[in-house]
C-alpha angles and dihedrals in degrees: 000000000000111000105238127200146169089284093051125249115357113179140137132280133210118196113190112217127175089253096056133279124323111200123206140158126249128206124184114179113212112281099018120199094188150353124226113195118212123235097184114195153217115008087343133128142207084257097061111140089219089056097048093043088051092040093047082056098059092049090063085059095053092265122140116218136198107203096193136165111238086205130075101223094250091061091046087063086039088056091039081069115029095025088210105117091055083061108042093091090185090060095046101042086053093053090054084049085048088057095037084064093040098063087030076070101045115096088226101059108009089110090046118115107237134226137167135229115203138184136186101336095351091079103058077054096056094046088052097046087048089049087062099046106037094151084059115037112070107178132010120195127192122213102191085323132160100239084163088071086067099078137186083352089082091081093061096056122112096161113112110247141203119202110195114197134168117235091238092051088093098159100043088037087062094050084053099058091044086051091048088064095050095066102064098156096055124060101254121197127186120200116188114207110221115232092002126127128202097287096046093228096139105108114279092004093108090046089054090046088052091049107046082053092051089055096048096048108041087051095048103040097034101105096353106144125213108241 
């Protein structure tokens, strides 16, 4: 039997790949006018504190939520040491289309609009993602993400993104502008955090952060229809 909560249905996914099984968990509150999938980043995991506080968040606005690893096991240990996978854009961004097919074919949230929230590297992947699958992905939004690593797919991208940066993130905060302009078909916002670094840990920065993504995506994905 499927555990059930205050927020809905919460169980655990498994998305085959061709590289093994990623294993995620997916939430969906009562009533659900969405679901964002999360492409965590560098060195992260499904299990980051950041990504189920923020997920937790969007619960509490009626929008599901998968929660998933973009690496088998076997290729996170492989990462820990070589740091290469983190980086390949073009993989990651395959195993979030993966997923994305994967709850398009689950009687629960196949008729949910879909959106993706991305951080660090994660969020190049989920631009990218978006980019091939305009007529599915409704809203993005980056959480001190590296749009930048995206690349000439910028340019394809109508979704309407949100780009999330601390103040004190000068370098990433650059890449992000540059990003902003490279993306000339989607609305594009970019919300600077004050006082915040690239984690988020000051006090309030991450609530901010959740906010601001529970905003965007309860206004992008409510009543948005798959073509």
């Amino acid at each position: 039997m499927t555990p059930t909560t205050l927020a809905g249905e919460v169980r655990e996914m498994e998305i085959l790949t061709d590289g093994g099984s990623l294993h995620g968990t997916l939430t969906v509150p009562s009533a659900a006018v969405g679901l964002v999938l999360f492409a965590h980043g560098s060195g992260s995991s499904r299990l980051s504190r950041q990504n189920q506080e923020i997920a937790a968040d969007l619960h509490e606005v009626g929008v599901a939520t998968l929660v998933f690893d973009l690496l088998t096991p076997e290729e996170a240990a492989e990462d820990r040491q070589a740091a290469r996978l983190r980086f390949d854009i073009g993989f990651l961004a395959g195993r979030l289309e993966t997923a994305t097919d994967r709850v398009l074919r689950d009687a629960t949230t196949r008729d949910l609009p879909i959106g993706y929230f991305g951080s660090s590297t994660g969020a190049a992947a989920a631009l990218v993602a978006a980019a091939a699958s305009p007529e599915i992905v409704k809203a993005v939004v980056a959480r001190g993400g590296r749009p930048d690593l995206g690349g000439e797919a910028l340019a394809r991208v109508v979704a309407p993104v949100l780009l999330i940066v601390g103040e004190r993130d000068a370098e990433v905060l650059r890449l992000n502008q540059h990003a902003l302009r490279a993306m000339p078909d989607a609305q594009v916002q970019l919300e600077v955090i004050r006082g915040a670094d690239h984690l988020f840990e000051e006090p309030g920065a991450l609530d901010e952060v959740s906010g601001l993504a529970a905003d965007w995506f309860s206004f992008h994905l409510n009543g948005a229809a798959l073509q």
